[in-house]
Each structure stands twice: as structure tokens, then as C-alpha cells.
C-alpha positions as CSV (number, residue, x, y, z in Angstrom):
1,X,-20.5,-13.6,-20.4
2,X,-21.7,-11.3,-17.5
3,X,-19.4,-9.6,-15.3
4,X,-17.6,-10.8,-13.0
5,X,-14.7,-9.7,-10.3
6,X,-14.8,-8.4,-7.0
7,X,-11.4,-6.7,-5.9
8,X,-11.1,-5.1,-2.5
9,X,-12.4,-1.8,-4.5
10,X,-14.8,-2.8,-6.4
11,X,-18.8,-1.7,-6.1
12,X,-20.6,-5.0,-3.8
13,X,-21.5,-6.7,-7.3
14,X,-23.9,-9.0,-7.8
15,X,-22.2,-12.3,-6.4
16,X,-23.4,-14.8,-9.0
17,X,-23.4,-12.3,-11.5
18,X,-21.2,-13.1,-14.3
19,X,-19.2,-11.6,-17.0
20,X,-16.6,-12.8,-20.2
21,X,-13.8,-11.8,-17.3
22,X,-14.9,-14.3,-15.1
23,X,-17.2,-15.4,-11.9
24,X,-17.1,-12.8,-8.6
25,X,-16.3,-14.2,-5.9
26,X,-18.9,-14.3,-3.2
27,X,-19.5,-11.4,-0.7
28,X,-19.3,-11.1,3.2
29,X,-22.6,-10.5,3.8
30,X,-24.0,-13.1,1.0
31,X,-25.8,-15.8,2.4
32,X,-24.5,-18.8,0.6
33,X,-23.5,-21.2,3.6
34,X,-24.3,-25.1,5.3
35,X,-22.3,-26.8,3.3
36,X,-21.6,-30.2,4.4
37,X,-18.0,-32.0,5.2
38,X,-18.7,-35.1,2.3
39,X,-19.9,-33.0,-0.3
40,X,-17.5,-30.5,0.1
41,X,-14.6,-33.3,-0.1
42,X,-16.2,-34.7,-3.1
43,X,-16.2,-32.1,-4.2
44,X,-12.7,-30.6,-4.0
45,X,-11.3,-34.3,-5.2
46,X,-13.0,-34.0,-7.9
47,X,-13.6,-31.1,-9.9
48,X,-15.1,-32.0,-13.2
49,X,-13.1,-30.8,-16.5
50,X,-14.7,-28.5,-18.5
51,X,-17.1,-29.8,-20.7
52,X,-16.0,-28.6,-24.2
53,X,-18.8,-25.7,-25.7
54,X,-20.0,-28.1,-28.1
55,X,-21.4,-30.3,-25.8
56,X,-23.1,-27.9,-23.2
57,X,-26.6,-28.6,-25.1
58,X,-29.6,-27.6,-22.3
59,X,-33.1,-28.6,-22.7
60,X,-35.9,-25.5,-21.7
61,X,-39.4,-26.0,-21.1
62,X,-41.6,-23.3,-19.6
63,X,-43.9,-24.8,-16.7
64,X,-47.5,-23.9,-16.8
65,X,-47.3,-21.7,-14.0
66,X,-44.6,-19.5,-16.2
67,X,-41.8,-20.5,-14.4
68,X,-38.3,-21.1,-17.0
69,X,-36.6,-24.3,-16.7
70,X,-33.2,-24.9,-18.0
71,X,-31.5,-28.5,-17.4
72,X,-28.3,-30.1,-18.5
73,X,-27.7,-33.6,-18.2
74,X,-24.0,-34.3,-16.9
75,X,-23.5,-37.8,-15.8
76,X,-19.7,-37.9,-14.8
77,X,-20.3,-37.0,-10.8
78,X,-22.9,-38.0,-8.6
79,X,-23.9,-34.3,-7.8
80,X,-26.7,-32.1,-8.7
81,X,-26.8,-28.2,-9.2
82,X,-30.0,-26.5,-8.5
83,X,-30.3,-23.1,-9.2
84,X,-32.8,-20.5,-9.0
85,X,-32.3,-17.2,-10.3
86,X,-35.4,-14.6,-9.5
87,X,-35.9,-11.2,-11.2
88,X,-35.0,-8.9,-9.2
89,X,-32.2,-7.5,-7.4
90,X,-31.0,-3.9,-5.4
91,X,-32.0,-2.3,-8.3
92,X,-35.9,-2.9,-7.3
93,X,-35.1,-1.7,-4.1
94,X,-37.2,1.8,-3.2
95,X,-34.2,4.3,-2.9
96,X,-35.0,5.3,0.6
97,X,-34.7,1.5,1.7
98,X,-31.7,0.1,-0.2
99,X,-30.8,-3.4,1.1
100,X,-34.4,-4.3,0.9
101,X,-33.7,-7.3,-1.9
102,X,-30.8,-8.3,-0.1
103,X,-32.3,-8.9,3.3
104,X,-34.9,-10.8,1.7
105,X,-32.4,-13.1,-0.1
106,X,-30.5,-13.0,3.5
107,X,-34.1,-14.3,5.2
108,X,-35.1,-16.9,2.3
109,X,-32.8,-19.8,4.4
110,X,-33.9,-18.3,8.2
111,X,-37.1,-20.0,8.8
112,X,-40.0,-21.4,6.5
113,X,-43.9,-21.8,7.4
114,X,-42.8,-25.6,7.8
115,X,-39.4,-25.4,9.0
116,X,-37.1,-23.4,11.6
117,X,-34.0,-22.5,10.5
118,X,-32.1,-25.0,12.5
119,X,-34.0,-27.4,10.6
120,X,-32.9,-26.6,7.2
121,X,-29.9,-26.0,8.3
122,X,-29.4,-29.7,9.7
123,X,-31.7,-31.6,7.0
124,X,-28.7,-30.1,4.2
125,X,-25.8,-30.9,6.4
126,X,-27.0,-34.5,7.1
127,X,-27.0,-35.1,3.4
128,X,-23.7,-33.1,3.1
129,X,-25.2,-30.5,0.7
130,X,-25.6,-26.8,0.5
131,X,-28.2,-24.6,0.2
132,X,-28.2,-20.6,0.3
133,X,-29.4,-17.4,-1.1
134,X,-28.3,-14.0,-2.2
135,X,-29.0,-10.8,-3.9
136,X,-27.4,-9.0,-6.7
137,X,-28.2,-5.8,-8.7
138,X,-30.3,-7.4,-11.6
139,X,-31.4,-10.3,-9.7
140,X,-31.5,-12.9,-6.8
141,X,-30.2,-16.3,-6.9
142,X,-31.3,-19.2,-4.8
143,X,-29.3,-22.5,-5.1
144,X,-28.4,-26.1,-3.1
145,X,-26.1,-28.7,-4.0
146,X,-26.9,-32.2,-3.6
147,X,-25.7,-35.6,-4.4
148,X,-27.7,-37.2,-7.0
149,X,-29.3,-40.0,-4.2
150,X,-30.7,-36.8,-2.4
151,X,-32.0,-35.5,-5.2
152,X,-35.4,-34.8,-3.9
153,X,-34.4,-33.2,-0.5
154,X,-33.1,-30.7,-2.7
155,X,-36.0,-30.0,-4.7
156,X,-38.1,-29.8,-1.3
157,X,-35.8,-27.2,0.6
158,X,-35.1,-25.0,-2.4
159,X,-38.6,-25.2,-3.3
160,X,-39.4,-24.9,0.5
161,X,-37.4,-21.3,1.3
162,X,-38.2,-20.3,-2.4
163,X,-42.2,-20.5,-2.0
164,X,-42.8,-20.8,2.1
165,X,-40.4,-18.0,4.2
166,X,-41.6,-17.4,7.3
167,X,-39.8,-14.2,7.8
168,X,-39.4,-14.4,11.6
169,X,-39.0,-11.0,13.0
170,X,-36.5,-12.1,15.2
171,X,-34.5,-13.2,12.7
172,X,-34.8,-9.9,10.5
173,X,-33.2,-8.0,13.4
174,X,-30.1,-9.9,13.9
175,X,-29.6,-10.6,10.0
176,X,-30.2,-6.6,9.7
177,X,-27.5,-5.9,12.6
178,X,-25.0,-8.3,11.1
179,X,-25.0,-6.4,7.8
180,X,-25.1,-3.1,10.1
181,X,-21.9,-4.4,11.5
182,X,-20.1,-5.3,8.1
183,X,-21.3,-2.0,6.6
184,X,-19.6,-0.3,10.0
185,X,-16.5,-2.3,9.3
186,X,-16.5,-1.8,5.3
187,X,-16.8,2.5,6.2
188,X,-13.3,1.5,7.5
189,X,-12.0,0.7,4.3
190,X,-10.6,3.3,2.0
191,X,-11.5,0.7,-1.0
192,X,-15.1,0.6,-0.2
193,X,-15.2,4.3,1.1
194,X,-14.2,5.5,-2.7
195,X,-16.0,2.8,-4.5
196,X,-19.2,3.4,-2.5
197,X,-18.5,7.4,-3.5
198,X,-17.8,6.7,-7.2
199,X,-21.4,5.0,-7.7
200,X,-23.0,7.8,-6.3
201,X,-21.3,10.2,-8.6
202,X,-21.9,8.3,-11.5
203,X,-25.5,6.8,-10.9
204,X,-26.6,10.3,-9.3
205,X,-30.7,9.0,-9.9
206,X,-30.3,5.3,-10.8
207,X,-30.8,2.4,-9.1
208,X,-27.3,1.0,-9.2
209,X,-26.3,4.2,-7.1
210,X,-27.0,1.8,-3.7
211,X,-24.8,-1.2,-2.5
212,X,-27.0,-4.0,-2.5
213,X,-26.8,-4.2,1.2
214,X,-27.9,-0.8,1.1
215,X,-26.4,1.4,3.9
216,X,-26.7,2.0,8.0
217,X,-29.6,5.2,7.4
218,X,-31.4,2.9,4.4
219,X,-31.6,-0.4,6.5
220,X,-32.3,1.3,9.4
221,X,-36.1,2.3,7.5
222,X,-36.7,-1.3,6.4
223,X,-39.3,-2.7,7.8
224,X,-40.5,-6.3,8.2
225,X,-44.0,-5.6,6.3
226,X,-41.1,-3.9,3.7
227,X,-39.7,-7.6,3.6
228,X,-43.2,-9.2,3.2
229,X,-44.3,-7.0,0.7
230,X,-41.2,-7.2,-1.7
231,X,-41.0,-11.1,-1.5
232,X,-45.1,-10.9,-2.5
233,X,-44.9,-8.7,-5.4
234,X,-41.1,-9.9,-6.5
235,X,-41.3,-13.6,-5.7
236,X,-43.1,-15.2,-8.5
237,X,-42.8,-18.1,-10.7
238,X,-43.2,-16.5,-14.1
239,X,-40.1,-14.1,-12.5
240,X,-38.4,-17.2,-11.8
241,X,-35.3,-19.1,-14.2
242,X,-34.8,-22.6,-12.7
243,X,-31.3,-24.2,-13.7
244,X,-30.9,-27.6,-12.9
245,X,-27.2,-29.2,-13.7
246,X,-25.8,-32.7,-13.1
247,X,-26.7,-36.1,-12.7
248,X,-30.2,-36.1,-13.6
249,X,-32.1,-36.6,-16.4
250,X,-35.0,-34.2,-18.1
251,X,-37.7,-36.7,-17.2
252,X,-36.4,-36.6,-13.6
253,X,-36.8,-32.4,-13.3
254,X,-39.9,-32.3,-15.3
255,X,-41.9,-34.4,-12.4
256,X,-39.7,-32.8,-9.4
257,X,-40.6,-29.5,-11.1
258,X,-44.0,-30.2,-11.1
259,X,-44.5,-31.8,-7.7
260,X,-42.3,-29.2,-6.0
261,X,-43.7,-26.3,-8.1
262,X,-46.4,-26.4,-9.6
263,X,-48.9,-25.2,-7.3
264,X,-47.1,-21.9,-6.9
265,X,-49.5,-19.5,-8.0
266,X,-48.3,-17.0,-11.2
267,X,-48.8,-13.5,-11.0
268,X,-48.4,-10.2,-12.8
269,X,-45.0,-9.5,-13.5
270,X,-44.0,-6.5,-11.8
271,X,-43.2,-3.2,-13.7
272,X,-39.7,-2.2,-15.4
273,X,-39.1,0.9,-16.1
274,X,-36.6,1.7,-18.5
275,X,-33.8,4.0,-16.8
276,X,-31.6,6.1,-18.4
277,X,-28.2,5.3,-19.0
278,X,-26.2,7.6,-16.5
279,X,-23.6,9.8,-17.8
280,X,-21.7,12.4,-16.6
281,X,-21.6,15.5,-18.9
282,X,-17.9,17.0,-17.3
283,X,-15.7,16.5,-14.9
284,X,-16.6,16.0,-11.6
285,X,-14.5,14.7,-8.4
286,X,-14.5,13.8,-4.2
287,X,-12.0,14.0,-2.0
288,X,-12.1,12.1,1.4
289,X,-10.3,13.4,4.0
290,X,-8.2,10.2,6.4
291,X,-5.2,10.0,7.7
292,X,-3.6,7.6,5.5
293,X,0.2,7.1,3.8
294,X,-1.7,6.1,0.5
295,X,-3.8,7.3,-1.5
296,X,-7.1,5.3,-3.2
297,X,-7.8,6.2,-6.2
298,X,-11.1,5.2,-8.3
299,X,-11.3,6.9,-11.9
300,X,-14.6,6.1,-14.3
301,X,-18.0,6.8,-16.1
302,X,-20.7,5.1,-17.4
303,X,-20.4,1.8,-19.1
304,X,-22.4,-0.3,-21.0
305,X,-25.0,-3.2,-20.6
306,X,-24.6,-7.3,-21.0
307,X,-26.7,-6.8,-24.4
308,X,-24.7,-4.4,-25.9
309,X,-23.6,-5.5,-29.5
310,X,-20.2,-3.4,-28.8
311,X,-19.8,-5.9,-25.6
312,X,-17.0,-8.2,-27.3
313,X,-14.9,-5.5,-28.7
314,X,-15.1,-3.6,-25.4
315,X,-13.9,-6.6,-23.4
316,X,-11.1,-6.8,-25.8
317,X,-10.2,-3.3,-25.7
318,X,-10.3,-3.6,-22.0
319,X,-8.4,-6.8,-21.5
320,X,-5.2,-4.7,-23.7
321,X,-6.0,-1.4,-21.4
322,X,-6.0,-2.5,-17.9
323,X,-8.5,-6.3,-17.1
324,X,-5.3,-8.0,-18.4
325,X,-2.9,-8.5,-15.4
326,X,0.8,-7.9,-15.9
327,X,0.1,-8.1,-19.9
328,X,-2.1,-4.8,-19.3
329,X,-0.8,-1.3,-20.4
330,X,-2.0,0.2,-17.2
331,X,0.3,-2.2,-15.4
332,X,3.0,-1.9,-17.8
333,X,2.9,1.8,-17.5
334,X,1.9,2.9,-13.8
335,X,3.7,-0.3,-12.2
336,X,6.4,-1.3,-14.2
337,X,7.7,1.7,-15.9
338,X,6.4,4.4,-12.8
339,X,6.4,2.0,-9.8
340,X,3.4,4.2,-9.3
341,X,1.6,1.7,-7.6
342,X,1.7,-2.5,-6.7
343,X,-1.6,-3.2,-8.6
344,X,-4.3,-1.4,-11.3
345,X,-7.0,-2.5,-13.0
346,X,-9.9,-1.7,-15.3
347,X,-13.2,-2.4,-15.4
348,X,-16.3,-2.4,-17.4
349,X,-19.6,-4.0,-15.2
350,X,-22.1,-5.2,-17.6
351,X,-25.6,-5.4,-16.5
352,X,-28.9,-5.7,-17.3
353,X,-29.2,-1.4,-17.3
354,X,-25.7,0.4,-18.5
355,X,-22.9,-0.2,-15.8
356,X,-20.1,1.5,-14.9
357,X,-16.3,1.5,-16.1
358,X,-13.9,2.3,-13.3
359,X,-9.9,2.0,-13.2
360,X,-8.8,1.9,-9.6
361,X,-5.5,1.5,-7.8
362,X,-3.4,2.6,-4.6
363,X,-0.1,5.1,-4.7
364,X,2.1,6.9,-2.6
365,X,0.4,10.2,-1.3
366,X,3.2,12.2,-3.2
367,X,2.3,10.3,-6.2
368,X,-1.7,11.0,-6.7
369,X,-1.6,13.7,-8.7
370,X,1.0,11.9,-11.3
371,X,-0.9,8.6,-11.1
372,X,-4.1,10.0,-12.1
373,X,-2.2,12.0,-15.1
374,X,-1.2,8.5,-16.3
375,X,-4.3,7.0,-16.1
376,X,-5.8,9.6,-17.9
377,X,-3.0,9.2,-20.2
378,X,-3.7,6.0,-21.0
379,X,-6.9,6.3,-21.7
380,X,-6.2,9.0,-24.3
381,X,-3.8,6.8,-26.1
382,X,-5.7,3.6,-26.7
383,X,-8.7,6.0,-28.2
384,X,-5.4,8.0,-30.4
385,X,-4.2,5.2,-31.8
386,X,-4.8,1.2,-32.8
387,X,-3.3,-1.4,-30.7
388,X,-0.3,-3.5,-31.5
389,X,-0.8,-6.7,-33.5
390,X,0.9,-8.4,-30.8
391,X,-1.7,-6.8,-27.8
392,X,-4.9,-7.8,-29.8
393,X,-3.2,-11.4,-30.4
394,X,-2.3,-11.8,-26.8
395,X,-6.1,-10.8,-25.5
396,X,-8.2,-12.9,-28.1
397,X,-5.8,-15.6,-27.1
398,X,-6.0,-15.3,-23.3
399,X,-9.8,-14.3,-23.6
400,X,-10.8,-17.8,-25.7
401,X,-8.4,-19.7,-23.8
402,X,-9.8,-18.9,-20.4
403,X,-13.2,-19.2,-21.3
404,X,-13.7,-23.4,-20.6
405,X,-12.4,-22.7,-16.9
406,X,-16.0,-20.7,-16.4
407,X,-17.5,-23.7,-17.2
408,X,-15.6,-26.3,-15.2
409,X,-18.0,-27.4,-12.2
410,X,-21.9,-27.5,-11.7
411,X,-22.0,-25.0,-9.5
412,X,-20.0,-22.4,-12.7
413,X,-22.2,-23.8,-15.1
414,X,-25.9,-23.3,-13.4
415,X,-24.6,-19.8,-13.1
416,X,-23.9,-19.4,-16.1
417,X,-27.0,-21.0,-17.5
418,X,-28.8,-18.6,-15.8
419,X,-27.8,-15.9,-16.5
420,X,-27.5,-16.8,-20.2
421,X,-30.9,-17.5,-20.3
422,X,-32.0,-14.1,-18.2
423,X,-30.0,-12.1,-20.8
424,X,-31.0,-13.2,-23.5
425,X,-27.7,-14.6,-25.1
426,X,-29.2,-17.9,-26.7
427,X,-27.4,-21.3,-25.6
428,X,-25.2,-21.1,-28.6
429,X,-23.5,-18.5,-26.7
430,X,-21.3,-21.5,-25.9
431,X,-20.1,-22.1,-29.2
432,X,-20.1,-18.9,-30.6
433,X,-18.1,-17.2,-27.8
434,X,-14.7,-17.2,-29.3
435,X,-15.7,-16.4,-32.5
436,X,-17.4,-13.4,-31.3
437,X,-14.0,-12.5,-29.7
438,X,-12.1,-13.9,-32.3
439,X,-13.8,-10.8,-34.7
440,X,-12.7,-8.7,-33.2
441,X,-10.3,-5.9,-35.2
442,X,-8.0,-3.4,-34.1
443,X,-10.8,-0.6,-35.7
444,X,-13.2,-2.1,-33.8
445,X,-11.0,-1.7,-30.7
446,X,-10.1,1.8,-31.5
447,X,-13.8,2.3,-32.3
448,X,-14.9,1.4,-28.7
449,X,-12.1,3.0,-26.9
450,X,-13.4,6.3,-28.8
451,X,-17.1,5.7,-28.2
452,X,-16.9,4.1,-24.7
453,X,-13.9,5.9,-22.7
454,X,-13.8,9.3,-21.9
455,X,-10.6,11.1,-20.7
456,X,-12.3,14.1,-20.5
457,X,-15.5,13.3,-18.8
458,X,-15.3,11.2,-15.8
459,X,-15.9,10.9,-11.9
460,X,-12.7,11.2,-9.7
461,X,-12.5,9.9,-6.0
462,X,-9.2,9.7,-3.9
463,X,-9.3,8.6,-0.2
464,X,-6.2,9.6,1.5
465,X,-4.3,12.9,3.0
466,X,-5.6,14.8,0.6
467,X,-3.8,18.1,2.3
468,X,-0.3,16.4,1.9
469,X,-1.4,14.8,-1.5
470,X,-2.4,18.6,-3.1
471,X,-4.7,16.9,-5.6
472,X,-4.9,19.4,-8.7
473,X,-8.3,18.0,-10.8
């Protein structure tokens, strides 16, 4: 589906963003919070089991405001998903104030024209729900959870923060500082350091170059008529997908919709400019300087996007080089064989504009130089030659097998949904997953590895001592 996975190095991705390796978890400075103590027991007793594909049937209306609504009845808990996903993300941010999207997200649940922020916070924990909000590259998602008796409440808070944010100025200067702090604290981390360095090599120009919490010289421009202005021209209806999942039925969300929504006012749907794919035409590399015993390593280019026909042949082809664990030949290679390094890992982020794809890992400072030769190797290799019958069986199988456990709560599925929808997949996505990966070939493998890796063209960072290391690219 979308992409999906946040280790220590990866680029701040979009948090509900989601991909066919499965859901990211959710970042520090993301603002999903309040839940409540019965909920979250209810929840944790009793996970649903995945629905199989064949029954994940969703009905979609449009409102007459223009807003998308997406519902799926699912009667076996008492609890309701509502989630909201809005149009735009970092990537709308103007590129001297990165972080703009995300501190609006991070406001949405502050304050409203009709409630303090101590209010919503207590009306969701009475009921023992959650409510929240948070940005990502492509888009925004705001979402609560409720039990199916507080239905309503719901409706009125999301619909509250999602149409009414007061955007109190006190509250924009401590939500700015706290992200100022955790950006201080991330420039700590050699991870983040070289992650943060390998998207502005490859998205020189682009606006995936940013985190989404921008950084301390971009927030510090931001402005609270910055804030105002973006939520105006960004925060419509028509720019809105509404998900709703649980125990409700269509007739229910059709009226809540309407009382809750439907005197938000459309408007023109802001301007998208179609970016060009970034791409980096030789090699090119940074080395940061710190005093460390190991060195961080992040090795890539340019990826591809979500819509990409190739996008189920790549994942394959990335599962066999380095997204699939132990089973990976990265792993097999650089861990097992070298004992270059305790973890590695591939990466191809799929968005709504081409992404990135990035293998990153930690070594010995004596080793850099020979665990960047291997990588390198490796990519060579899976472009020189097809994959074993036994590697492509082993993928498809972990790849179709693993796909139900995206689907296995409300919370997965409303994500899902959403981004489904926004992307333009169709709802038999659901069913036709596995087939899609089930095509796939060893040619088409090779194929991709040929037209989508580059051992010869790519952005090198290494974080470390890199005096002692005597890095040679």
C-alpha cells in the first residue's frame, strides 16, 4: 500500500502514511495523544482479527460541500474510527518556513473558537477516547476514537478542531519550542544527522528536501498569520477524505456528516504544481565530522511514487535486496557473512511525488570504506543477474502473507482507507493485492533493479570519525 517504516534513520515520514511494507510508527513530535484508560483497555483486550480482503467493501458518497466520505460498516466491537485525511502536507510548506503544515496539524487540538484546549482534552478522556492530529509530506490526518455510544462527541470534536481552531498565540510558541527542543535533541543523533543530509542531497529543489517539522532557522520565520493563512487556503472540505470505520452504519454517517459538516464552506482547491522527479546525475557524497566509534552510513537516490505501475515489482525486488529482515541479501551479506554491521536495510518511500530509496546501516569506523563497497556490491548484483527461485518464492510469500495484519484494527484500516482513496488505488486494491504481488517475475525483478537502482549514481552520507575512517568515494 503506501509506505510505511520509521527506523532510528529514516527521513521524519509521514506518520499515517502507508506503504505494502507496513504502517510507520508515529513520531515524537506528532500530535496524536488523550487517549483514555477504558478505551485503551478495550482496546488492547481486544484487537479485532483481520477482516479477510473480500469483505472490506466501503461505501463513498461525496457531500455537497465536496468533501469524500469513505465508511465501512464493522459491527464486531463497540468502537468507531474517524478519520480525516486533508490534502496537504510539508510538501506545501513555503521552503523558507518548513514546519509550517506541521505546526498547524500540532495547533488543530490546542484550542477551538468554542473550546480551550483543556476542554477537549477532558470531554475525550471522560468518554475514554482519542482524538489528535498530525502532518505528513502528502497530507494531514486528523482522527478520534470513540466507542460507538459516544458516537456523536466524536463527530463534534473532530468536526470542532477540523473547522473552528482558534490558534492561540500562546499556544503556537510553546508548541514551536517543544519541536525546537526535539529538533535540538534529534541534531544529537547521527541517524537523523545523515538522514536529514541525504534528503537534501537528493531533493536539492523539491519539497520533500524539509523534515516535516521543518528545522530551528525555518520555524524560527513562522509566523502566527503564517499558521492562519495556511489552515485558510489548505483547510477545505473539497481537500478533505473523511474515513469513518466501525460500528456504525451508512445512514448513521450520512446525517452526522451532514449536521457536523455541512455548513463548511467549499473553496478553490489550491494549486499543484507538478515537480520534477529529483535525480542525481553522478556521484555525489557528505561527510560529517563527530567524534564517534561508528560510523552511520545512508546510501541512495531517487525512488519512485505510490502510482507507479512498476510499484509491485519494486517492492518485491526490494523485499529480496534488503526490506526483508534476516531473509534479506544485504543482511545475509554485510551481517552474516562480513559481521560488517548488527542491522541494514533498504528502502524505497513511495509518495504522492517520486520518493527516495535509501540503504542505511551502522559499522565499525575501520570498516566504512568496505561496508559501502558491499552495499554497492549488492546493488550491482541483483541488477547483473535474476534472483533465485527460492528468494522470489520466499518474498511473494512473506509479502501476501503479511498483508491481513495491516488491516487488523480500526484504527489500521481508516488509514488505509484513506490513503487508498487519496491515491487513487480503487477499493479493490483489497482483493487484488496479492495478485499484483503474486505477478510478479524474476524479469520483472531484474527489470526494476536495472531501471530503479543505480550503483553508479547515488548520494553518500557517513556520520562518524571520518579522519580515522579515511573514506575513499
Amino acid at each position: 500500500m503506501m509506505e510505511s517504516h520509521k527506523n532510528a534513520m529514516s527521513h521524519p515520514p509521514s506518520p499515517t502514511a502507508y506503504s505494502d511494507s507496513g504502517p510507520r510508527p508515529i513520531l515524537r513530535h506528532s500530535r496524536i495523544k488523550r487517549m483514555g484508560w477504558s478505551l485503551g483497555i478495550a482496546l488492547a483486550m481486544s484487537i479485532p482479527v483481520a477482516a479477510p480482503a473480500a469483505d472490506i467493501v466501503p461505501v463513498k458518497f461525496t457531500t455537497p460541500n465536496g468533501m469524500t466520505v469513505v465508511v465501512l460498516e464493522q459491527h464486531f466491537l463497540p468502537i468507531v474510527e474517524l478519520h480525516a485525511l486533508i490534502k496537504a502536507g510539508s510538501s506545501q510548506d513555503p521552503p523558507e518556513k518548513a514546519g509550517v503544515a506541521n505546526l498547524v496539524a500540532s495547533l488543530l487540538d490546542e484550542g477551538t473558537t468554542s473550546r480551550s484546549s483543556k476542554q477537549l482534552a477532558e470531554q475525550i478522556d471522560f468518554v475514554g477516547g482519542s482524538l489528535g492530529a498530525q502532518a505528513g509530506e502528502d497530507f494531514t490526518t486528523a482522527s478520534t476514537r470513540i466507542l460507538r455510544k459516544d458516537l456523536d462527541l466524536g463527530f463534534t470534536l473532530l468536526a470542532d478542531i477540523l473547522q473552528r481552531p482558534a490558534f492561540p498565540k500562546q499556544e503556537f510558541e510553546r508548541v514551536r519550542s517543544q519541536i525546537l527542543g526535539e529538533i535540538a535533541s534529534d541534531n544529537d543523533d547521527p541517524s537523523h544527522v545523515a538522514m536529514k543530509a541525504f534528503n537534501q542531497l537528493v531533493y536539492q529543489n523539491h519539497p520533500y528536501r524539509w523534515p516535516i517539522h521543518g528545522t530551528e532557522e525555518t520555524l524560527n520565520k513562522i509566523t502566527l498569520s503564517d499558521i492562519q493563512g495556511f489552515y485558510a487556503k489548505e483547510y477545505l472540505p473539497n481537500q478533505v477524505i473523511l474515513t469513518i470505520v466501525g460500528d456504525v452504519t451508512v445512514e448513521q454517517v450520512t446525517s452526522l456528516v451532514q449536521i457536523h459538516f455541512g455548513s463548511w464552506k467549499k473553496g478553490a482547491a489550491p494549486l499543484r504544481p507538478v515537480r520534477k522527479s529529483p535525480s542525481i546525475e553522478k556521484k555525489v557524497a557528505q561527510f560529517i565530522e563527530k567524534d564517534l566509534t561508528q560510523s552511520t552510513i545512508v546510501l541512495g537516490h531517487s525512488g519512485i511514487s505510490r502510482t507507479n505501475p512498476d510499484f509491485y515489482a519494486v517492492t518485491v525486488m526490494n523485499h529480496v535486496l534488503g526490506a526483508g529482515g534476516f531473509s534479506s541479501r544485504l543482511m545475509d551479506s554485510i551481517r552474516d557473512k562480513q559481521g560488517l554491521a548488527y542491522g541494514i536495510m533498504s528502502h524505497y518511500d513511495a509518495r504522492a511525488m517520486p520518493g527516495s530509496f535509501w540503504i542505511n546501516l551502522q559499522t565499525r569506523t575501520e570498516t566504512t570504506n568496505q561496508a559501502i563497497n558491499s552495499v554497492v556490491a549488492e546493488m550491482k548484483a541483483i541488477r547483473e543477474a535474476p534472483v533465485s527461485d527460492q528468494e522470489l518464492a520466499e518474498a511473494k510469500s512473506f509479502l501476501m502473507g503479511s498483508f491481513p495484519l495491516r488491516l487488523d484494527s480500526t484504527a489500521k484500516l481508516a488509514q488505509v482507507l484513506g490513503q487508498v482513496e487519496f491515491f487513487g488505488l480503487g477499493f479493490d486494491y483489497f482483493t487484488q493485492y496479492s495478485k499484483w504481488i503474486d505477478r510478479v517475475t524474476k524479469d520483472d525483478v531484474q527489470r526494476v533493479a536495472k531501471q530503479y537502482l543505480n550503483p553508479q549514481h547515488y548520494a553518500l552520507v557517513v556520520v562518524g570519525n571520518i579522519t580515522k575512517a579515511k573514506v575513499r568515494h
